[in-house]
C-alpha positions as CSV (number, residue, x, y, z in Angstrom):
1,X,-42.7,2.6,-14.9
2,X,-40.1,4.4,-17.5
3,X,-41.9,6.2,-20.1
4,X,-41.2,4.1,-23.2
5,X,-40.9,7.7,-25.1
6,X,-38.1,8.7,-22.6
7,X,-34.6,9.7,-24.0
8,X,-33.0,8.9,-21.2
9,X,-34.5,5.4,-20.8
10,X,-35.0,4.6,-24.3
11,X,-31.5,3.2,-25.0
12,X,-31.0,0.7,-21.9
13,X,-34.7,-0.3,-22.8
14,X,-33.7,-0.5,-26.7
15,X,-30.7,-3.2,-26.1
16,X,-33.2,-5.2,-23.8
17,X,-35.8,-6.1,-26.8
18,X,-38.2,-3.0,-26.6
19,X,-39.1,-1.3,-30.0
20,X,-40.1,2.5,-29.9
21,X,-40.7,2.6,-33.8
22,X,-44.0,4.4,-34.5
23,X,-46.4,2.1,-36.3
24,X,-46.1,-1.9,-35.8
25,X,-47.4,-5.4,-37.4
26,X,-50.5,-4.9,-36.4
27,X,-51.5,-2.6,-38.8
28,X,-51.1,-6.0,-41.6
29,X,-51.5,-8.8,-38.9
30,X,-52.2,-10.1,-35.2
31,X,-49.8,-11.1,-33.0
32,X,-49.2,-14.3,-35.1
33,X,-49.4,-16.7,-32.3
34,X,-49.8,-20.0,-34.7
35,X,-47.1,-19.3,-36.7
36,X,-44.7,-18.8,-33.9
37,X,-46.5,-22.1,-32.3
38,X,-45.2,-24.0,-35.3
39,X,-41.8,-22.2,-35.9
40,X,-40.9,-22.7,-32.1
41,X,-41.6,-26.3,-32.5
42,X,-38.9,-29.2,-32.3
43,X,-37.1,-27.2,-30.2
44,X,-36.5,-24.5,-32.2
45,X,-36.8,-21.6,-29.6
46,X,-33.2,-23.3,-28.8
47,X,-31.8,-22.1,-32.7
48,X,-29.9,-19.1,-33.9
49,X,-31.7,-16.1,-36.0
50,X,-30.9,-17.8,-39.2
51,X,-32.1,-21.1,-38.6
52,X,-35.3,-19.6,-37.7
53,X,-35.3,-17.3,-40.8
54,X,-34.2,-20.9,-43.0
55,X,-37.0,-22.8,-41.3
56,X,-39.2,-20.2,-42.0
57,X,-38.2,-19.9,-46.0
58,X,-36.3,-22.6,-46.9
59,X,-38.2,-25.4,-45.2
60,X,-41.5,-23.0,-45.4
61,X,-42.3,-24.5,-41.8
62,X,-45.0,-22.2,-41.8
63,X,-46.5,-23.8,-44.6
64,X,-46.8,-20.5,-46.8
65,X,-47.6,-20.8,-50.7
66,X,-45.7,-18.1,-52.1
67,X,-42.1,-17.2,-51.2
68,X,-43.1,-13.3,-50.6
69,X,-45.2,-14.1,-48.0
70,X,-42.7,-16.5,-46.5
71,X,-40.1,-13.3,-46.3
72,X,-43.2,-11.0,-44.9
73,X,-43.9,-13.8,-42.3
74,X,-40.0,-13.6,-41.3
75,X,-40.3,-9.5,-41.5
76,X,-43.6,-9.8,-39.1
77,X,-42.4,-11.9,-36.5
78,X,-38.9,-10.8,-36.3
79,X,-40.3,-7.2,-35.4
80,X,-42.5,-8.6,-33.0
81,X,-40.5,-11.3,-31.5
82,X,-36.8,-10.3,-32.0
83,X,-36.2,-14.2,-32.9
84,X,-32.3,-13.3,-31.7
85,X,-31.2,-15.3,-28.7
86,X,-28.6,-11.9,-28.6
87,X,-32.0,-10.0,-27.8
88,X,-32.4,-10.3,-23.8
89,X,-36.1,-9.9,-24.3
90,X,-36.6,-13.1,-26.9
91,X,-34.1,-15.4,-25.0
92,X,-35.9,-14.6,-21.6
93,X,-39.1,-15.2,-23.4
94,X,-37.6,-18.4,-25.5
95,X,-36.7,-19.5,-21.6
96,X,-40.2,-19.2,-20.5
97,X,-41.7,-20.4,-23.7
98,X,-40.4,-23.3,-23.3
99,X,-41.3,-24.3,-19.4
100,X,-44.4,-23.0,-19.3
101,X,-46.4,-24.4,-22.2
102,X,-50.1,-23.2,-20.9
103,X,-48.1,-19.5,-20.7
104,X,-47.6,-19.3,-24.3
105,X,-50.4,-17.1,-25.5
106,X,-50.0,-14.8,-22.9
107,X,-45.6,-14.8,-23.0
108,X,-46.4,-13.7,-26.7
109,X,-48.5,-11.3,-26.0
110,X,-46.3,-9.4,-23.5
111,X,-43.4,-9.5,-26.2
112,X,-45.8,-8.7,-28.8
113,X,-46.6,-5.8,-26.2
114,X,-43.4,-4.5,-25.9
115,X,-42.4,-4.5,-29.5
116,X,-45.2,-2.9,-31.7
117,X,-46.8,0.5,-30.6
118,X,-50.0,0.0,-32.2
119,X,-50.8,-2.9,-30.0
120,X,-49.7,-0.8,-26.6
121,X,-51.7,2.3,-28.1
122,X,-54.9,0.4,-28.4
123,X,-54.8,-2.8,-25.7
124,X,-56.4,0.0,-22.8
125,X,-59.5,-0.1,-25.0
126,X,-60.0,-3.6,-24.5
127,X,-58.9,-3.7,-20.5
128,X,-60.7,-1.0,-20.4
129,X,-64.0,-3.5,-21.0
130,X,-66.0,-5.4,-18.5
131,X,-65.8,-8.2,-17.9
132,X,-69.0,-10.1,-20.7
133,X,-69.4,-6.7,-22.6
134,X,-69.4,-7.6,-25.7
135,X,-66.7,-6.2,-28.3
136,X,-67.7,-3.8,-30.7
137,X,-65.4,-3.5,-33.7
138,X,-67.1,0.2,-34.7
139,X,-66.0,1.5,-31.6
140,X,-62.0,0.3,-31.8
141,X,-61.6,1.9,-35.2
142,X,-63.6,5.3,-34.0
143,X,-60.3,5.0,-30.9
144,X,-57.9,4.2,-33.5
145,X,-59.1,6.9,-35.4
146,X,-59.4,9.5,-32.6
147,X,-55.5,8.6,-31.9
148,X,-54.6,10.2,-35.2
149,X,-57.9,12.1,-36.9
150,X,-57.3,11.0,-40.6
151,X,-54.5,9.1,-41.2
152,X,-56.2,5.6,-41.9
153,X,-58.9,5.1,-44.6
154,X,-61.9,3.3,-43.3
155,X,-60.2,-0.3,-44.6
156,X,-57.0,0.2,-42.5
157,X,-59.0,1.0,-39.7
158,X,-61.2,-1.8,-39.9
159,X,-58.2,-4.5,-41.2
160,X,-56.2,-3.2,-37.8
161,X,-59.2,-3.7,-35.4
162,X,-59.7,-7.2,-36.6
163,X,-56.2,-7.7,-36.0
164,X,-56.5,-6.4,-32.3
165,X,-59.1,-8.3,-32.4
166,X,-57.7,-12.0,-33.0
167,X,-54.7,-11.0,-30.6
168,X,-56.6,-10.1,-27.8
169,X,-58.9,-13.4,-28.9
170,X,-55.5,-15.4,-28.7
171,X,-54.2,-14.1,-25.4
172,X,-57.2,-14.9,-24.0
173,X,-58.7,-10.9,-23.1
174,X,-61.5,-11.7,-25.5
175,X,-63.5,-14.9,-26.7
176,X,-66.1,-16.1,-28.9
177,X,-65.4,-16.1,-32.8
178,X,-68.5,-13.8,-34.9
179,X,-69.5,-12.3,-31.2
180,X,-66.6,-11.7,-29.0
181,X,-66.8,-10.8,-25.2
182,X,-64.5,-9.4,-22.6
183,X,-63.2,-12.2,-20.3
184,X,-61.1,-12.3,-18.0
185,X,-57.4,-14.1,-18.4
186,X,-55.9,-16.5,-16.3
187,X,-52.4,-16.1,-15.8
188,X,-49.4,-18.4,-15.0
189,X,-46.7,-18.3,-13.5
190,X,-44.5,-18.1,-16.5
191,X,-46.3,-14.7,-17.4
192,X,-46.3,-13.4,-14.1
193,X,-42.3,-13.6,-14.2
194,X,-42.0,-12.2,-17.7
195,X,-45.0,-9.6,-16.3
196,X,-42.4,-8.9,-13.3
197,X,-39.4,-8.8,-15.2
198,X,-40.6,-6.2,-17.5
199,X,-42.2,-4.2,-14.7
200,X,-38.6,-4.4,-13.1
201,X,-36.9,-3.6,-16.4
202,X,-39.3,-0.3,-17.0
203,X,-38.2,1.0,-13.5
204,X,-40.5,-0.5,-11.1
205,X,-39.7,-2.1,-7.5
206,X,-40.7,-3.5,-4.6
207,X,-44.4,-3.9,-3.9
208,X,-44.9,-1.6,-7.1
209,X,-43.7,-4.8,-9.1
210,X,-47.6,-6.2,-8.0
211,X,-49.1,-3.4,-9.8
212,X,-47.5,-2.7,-12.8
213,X,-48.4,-2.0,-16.2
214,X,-47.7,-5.5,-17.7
215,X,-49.5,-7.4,-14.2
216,X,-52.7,-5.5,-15.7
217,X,-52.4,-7.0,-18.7
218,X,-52.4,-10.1,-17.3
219,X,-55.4,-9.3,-15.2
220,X,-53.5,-10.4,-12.4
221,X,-54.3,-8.8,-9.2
222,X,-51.3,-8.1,-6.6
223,X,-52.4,-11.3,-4.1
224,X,-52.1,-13.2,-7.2
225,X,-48.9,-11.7,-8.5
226,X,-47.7,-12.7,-5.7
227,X,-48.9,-16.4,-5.0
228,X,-47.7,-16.7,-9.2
229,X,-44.6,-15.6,-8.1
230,X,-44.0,-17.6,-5.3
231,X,-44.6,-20.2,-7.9
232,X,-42.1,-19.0,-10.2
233,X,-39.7,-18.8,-7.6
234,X,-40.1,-22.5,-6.6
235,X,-39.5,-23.3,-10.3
236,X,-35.8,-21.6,-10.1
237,X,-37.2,-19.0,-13.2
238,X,-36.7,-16.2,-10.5
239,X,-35.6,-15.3,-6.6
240,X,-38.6,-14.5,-4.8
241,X,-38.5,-13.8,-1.1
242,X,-41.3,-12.7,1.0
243,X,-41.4,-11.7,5.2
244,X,-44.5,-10.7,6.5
245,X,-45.0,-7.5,3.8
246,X,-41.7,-7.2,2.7
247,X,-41.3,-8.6,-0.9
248,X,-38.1,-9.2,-2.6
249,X,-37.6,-10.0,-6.1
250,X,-34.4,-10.9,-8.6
251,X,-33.8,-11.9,-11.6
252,X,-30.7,-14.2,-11.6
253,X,-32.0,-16.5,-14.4
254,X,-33.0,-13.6,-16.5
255,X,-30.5,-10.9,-16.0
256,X,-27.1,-10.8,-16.9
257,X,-24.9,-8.9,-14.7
258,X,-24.6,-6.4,-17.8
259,X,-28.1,-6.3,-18.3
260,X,-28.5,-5.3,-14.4
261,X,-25.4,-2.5,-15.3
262,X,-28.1,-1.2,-17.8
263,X,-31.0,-0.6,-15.8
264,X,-28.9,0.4,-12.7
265,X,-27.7,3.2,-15.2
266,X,-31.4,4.0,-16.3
267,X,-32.7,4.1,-12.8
């Protein structure tokens, strides 16, 4: 995988939907998966930017009381969804969104991933939990703290945990509501595809597709990757080809020929 600090790599990754900026919503909010449930409603994963951005405070879709917090709303889930069709990353995930409904919650979570650094500084401390251990806020704002000694007051650090918190609840890594557990997430094949296309995008290939970075946050071991894939495949959302060992997997749907130009120059 292409470190996401990379000069080199930074650029082709930049134009694809990734976000380097230090920082992230997650220091104010989680991953904001019922508001982007009700904006992508009707169809709307289908509409420009600006509709999206008019939906949100013009028709106040989201249902917000105060026009402020209808423009934060659009400022929040713009920098963690893109919500630009131009952005190869949103309109592969607006694609996937859209035929694989039980996918949702974890397709948001890989963009959400991608896009905000505070969430892909801190998800290893909850993959890094058993499966039942129980979820100790304390212990995520003493790692958040530990990241950079000092430069949250205790109520940042504890807003920003509870906002891991009700992400990783969303996408499924934790559950319960008061008492939250580790548990294991079941992936489909819509986020297995995303999951690959990523990988793919980052610099991995071939088998290494099975075992990288975004497959683990899925859970998804590589015999599963695989059989999700095959699924994909059969769905048309990717090429998958497998003989005996040998694996083989493209991105025609998802991948403009540009795009492809991009990360062949990366590589």
């Amino acid at each position: 995988m292409a470190d996401l600090k990379d000069v080199a790599a930074s650029n082709a990754l930049e134009r694809f939907g990734f976000s380097m900026a230090s920082g992230g919503p997650h220091l104010a909010r989680s991953m904001m998966l019922n508001d982007l449930t009700t904006l992508l409603g009707d169809r709307r994963f289908e509409q420009p930017r600006n509709a999206l951005v008019d939906a949100i405070e013009d028709e106040n879709v989201l249902g917000k009381r105060t026009a402020r917090s209808r423009k934060l709303a659009v400022r929040h889930l713009e920098t963690l969804y893109a919500l630009d069709l131009s952005v190869p990353l949103y309109r592969d995930f607006a694609f996937l969104w859209q035929r694989d409904p039980p996918g949702r919650p974890l397709l948001a979570f890989l963009v959400a991933y991608a896009r905000d650094s505070v969430l892909r500084t801190n998800t290893p401390f909850v993959l890094g939990m058993k499966d039942g251990e129980p979820f100790v806020r304390e212990a995520l704002e003493r790692s958040i703290d530990e990241q950079e000694p000092g430069r949250f007051s205790a109520a940042t650090l504890k807003s920003t945990a509870q906002n891991l918190a009700t992400t990783w609840t969303h996408a499924g890594h934790l559950k319960g509501r008061t008492r939250k557990t580790r548990r294991r997430v079941q992936p489909t094949p819509g986020a297995v595809a995303l999951a690959l296309l990523l990988g793919f995008v980052t610099g991995d290939r071939g088998p290494l597709l099975f075992e990288n970075p975004y497959m683990k946050l899925l859970d998804c071991s590589p015999s599963t990757g695989v059989d999700l894939a095959e699924l994909a495949g059969n769905k048309g959302w990717i090429n998958f080809k497998r003989v005996g060992n040998v694996m083989e997997v493209a991105f025609p749907r998802l991948l403009t020929a540009e795009e492809r130009e991009w990360i062949v120059e990366q590589d």
